[in-house]
C-alpha distance (Angstrom), angle and dihedral (degrees) to the residues before:
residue distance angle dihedral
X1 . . .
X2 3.56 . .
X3 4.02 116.1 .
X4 4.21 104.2 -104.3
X5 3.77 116.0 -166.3
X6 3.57 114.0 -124.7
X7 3.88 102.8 177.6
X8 4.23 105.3 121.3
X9 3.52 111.3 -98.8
X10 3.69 100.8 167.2
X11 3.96 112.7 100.3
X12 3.69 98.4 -150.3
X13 3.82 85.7 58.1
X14 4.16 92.9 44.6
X15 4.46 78.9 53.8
X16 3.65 92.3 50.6
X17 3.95 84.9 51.5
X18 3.31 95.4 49.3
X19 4.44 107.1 44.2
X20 3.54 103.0 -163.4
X21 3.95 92.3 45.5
X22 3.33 90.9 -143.3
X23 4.07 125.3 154.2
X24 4.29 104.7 -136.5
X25 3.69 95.9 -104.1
X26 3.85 90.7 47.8
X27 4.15 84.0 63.5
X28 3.34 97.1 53.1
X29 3.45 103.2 49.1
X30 3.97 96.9 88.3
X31 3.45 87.2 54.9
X32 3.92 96.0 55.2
X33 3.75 86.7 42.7
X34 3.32 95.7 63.5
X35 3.87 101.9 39.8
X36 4.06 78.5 51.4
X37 3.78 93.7 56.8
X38 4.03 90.5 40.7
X39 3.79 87.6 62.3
X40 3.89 102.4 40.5
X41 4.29 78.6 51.0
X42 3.45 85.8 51.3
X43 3.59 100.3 42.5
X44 4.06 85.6 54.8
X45 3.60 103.0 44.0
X46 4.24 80.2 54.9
X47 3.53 98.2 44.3
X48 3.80 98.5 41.1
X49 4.10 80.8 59.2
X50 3.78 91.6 -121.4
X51 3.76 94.4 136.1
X52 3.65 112.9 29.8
X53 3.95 120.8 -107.3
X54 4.10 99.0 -113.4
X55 4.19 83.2 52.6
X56 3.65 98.2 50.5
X57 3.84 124.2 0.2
X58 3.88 117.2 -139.1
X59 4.31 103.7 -107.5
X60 3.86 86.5 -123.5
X61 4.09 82.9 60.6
X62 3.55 99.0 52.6
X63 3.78 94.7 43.6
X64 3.82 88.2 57.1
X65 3.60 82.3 41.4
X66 3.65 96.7 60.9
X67 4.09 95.3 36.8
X68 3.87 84.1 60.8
X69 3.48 94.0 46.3
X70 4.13 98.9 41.5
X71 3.56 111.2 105.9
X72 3.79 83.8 43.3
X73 3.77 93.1 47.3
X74 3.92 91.2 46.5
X75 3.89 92.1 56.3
X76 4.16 87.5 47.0
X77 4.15 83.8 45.2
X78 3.54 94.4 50.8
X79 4.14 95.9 52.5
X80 4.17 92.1 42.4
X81 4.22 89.2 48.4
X82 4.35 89.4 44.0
X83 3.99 91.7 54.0
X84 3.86 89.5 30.7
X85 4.23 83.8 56.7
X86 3.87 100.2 40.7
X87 4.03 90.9 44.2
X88 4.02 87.7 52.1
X89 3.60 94.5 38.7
X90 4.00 94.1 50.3
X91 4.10 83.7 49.4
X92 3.55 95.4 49.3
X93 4.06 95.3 56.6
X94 3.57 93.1 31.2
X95 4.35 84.9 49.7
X96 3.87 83.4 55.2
X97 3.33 99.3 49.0
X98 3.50 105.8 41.7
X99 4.11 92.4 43.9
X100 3.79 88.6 53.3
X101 3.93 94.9 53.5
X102 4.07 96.9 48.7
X103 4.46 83.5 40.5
X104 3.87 73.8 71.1
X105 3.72 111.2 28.5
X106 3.42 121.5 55.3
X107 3.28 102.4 -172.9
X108 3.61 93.2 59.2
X109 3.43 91.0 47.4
X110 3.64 90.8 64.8
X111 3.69 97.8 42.3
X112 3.73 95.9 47.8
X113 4.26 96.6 38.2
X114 3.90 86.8 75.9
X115 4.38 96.8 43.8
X116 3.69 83.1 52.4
X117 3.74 99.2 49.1
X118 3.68 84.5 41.6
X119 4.03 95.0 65.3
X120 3.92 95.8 52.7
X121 4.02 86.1 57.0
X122 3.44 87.2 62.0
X123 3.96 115.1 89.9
X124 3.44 111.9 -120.9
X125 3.68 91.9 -144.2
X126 4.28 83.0 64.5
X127 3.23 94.9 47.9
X128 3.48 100.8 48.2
X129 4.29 100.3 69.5
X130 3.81 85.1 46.9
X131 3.71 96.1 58.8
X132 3.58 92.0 42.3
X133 4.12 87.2 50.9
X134 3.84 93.0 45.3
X135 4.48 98.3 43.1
X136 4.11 96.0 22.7
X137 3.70 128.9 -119.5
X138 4.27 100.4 -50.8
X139 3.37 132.4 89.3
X140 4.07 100.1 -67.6
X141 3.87 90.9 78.1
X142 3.55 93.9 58.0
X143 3.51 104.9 41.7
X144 3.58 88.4 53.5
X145 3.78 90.8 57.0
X146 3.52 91.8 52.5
X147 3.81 90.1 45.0
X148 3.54 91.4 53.3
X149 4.06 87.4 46.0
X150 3.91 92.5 52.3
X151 3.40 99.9 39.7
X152 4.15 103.6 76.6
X153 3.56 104.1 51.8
X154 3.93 94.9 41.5
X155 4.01 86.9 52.2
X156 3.30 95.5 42.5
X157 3.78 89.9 42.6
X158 3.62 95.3 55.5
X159 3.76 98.7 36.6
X160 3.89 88.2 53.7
X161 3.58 95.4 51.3
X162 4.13 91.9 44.3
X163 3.63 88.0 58.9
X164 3.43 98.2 48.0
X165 3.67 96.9 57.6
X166 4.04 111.1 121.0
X167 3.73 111.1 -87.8
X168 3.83 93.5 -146.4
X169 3.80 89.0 55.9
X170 3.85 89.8 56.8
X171 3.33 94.0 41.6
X172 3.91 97.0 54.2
X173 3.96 85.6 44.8
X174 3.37 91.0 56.3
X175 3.90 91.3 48.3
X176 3.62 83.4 62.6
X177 3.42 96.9 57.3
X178 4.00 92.9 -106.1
X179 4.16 108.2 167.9
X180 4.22 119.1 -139.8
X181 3.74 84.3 -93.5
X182 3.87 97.1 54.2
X183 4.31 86.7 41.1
X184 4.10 86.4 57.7
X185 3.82 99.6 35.9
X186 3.78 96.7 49.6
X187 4.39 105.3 20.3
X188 3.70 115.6 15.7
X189 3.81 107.0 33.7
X190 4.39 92.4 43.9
X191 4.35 81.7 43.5
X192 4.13 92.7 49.5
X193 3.37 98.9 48.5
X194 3.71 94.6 93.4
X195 3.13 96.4 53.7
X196 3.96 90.2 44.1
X197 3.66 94.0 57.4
X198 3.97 86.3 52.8
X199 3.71 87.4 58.4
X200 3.34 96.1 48.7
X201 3.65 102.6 43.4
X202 3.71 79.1 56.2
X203 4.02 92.9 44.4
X204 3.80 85.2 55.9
X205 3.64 106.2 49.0
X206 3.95 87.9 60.0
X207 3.88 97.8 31.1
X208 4.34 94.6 85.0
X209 3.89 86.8 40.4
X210 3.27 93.6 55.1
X211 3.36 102.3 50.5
X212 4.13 89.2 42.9
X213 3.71 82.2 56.6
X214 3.66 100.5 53.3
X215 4.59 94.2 45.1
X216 3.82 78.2 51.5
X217 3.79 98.9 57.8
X218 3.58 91.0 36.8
X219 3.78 138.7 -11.6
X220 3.75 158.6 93.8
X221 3.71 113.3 -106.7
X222 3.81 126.2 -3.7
X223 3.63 139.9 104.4
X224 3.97 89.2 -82.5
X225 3.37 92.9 50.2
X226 4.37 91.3 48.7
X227 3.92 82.0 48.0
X228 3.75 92.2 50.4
X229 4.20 87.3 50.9
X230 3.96 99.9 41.6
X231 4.15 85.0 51.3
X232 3.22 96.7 58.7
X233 3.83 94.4 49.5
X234 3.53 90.0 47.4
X235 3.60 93.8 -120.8
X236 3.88 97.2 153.2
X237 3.74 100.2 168.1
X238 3.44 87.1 53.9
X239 4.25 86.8 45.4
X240 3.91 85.7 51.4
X241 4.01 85.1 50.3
X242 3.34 100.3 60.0
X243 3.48 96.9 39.3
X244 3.98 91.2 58.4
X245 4.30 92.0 46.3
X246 3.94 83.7 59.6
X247 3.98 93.0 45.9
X248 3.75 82.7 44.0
X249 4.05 89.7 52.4
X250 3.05 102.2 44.7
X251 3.38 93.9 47.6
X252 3.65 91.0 53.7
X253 3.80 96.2 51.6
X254 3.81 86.0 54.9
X255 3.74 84.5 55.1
X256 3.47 89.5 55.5
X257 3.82 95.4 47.6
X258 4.15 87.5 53.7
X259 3.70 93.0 52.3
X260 4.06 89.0 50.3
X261 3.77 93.5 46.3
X262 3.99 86.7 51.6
X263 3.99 90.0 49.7
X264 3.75 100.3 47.4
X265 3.92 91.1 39.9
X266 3.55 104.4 52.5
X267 3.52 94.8 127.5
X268 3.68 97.8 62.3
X269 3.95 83.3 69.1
């Protein structure tokens, strides 16, 4: 029998699939409207003088701010985005390990559950000094802090989707003489990865921030540490700068997140 194509070529049917019949571009155009008109109201209320300068730099000000500042800002960028990627990293196969070992013990499960819960009632901005009095004033400090920020939601991330992997599937694994490293590789680690990616989009939003938080409590180079120098000059456009290239990073590492969530869940589609 000859091979017939059944993938849905016909575009009123691809409409139908898609209700609002709208190309991706098309749907985000409200929401770019409205950030537009939030800065051309901003850009009024600054230039009209009704809130003074210091208080709220005009956006036209901070963008000049930031062009003056770039290759300055790009060096600062680069050391805030090199601890923010080792302290994820170092989370991430730390997550994986750790999740797999209480997966199978529950004993340490329930001895370890509480220590975890116990670092996210910590504030970060406590924590912070300490790890820069206890590792010194480079890097290590704030990796760790973004480590120690990361780390919760991935493990419980992955731990919550390892237990919630069908039973029966196990089971009939198992039947078939499957090993722990064929039930991971083929069941739990494919079933978890929803739940990972919900971890981790929630490891990233915090990851930059907690590495901005750490240069500003102590540090060398960073974006905390150019925030801590422009304050003190009173250089608030430049304050305002900085403060929108970390919303802006952040941002873009959740971006990044999305787009692997999409790749390694294709199937879901």
């Amino acid at each position: 029998m000859p091979f017939r194509n059944t993938e849905n070529t016909n575009p009123r049917l691809s409409v139908e699939a898609n209700p609002q019949g709208l190309r991706p571009h098309r749907r985000e155009a409200p929401r770019f409207l409205l950030v537009f008109l939030l800065l051309v109201l901003w850009q009024t209320v600054s230039g009209l003088g009704l809130v003074p300068p210091y208080m709220l730099p005009s956006p036209l000000r901070i963008v000049r701010a930031l062009a003056h500042d770039l290759p300055l800002l790009a060096r600062h960028t680069g050391i805030t985005l090199l601890e923010t990627t080792a302290g994820l990293s170092l989370s991430l196969a730390a997550s994986f390990v750790l999740a797999i070992l209480m997966d199978n013990a529950a004993f340490l499960r329930k001895q370890l559950m509480p220590i975890l819960l116990f670092t996210q009632t910590v504030p970060t901005i406590a924590l912070a000094p300490l790890l820069v009095l206890w590792l010194g004033y480079g890097a290590s400090p704030k990796i760790a802090l973004v480590f120690i920020t990361c780390f919760f939601p991935l493990t419980v991330g992955l731990l919550g989707g390892f237990q919630s992997t069908d039973e029966d599937a196990v089971q009939l694994l198992k039947s078939m003489g499957a090993t722990k490293r064929h039930l991971y590789r083929y069941l739990k680690l494919p079933s978890s990865l929803p739940s990972f990616f919900s971890g981790l989009r929630i490891a990233g939003s915090y990851a930059i921030i907690a590495a901005v938080v750490a240069e500003w409590l102590g540090g060398n180079s960073g974006l905390g540490v150019y925030m801590i120098r422009v304050r003190k000059s009173y250089a608030f456009d430049k304050m305002f700068a900085v403060i929108l290239l970390t919303a802006a990073l952040s941002l873009l590492l959740m971006r990044a997140i999305e787009a692997l969530e999409k790749r390694a869940l294709r199937w879901k589609d």
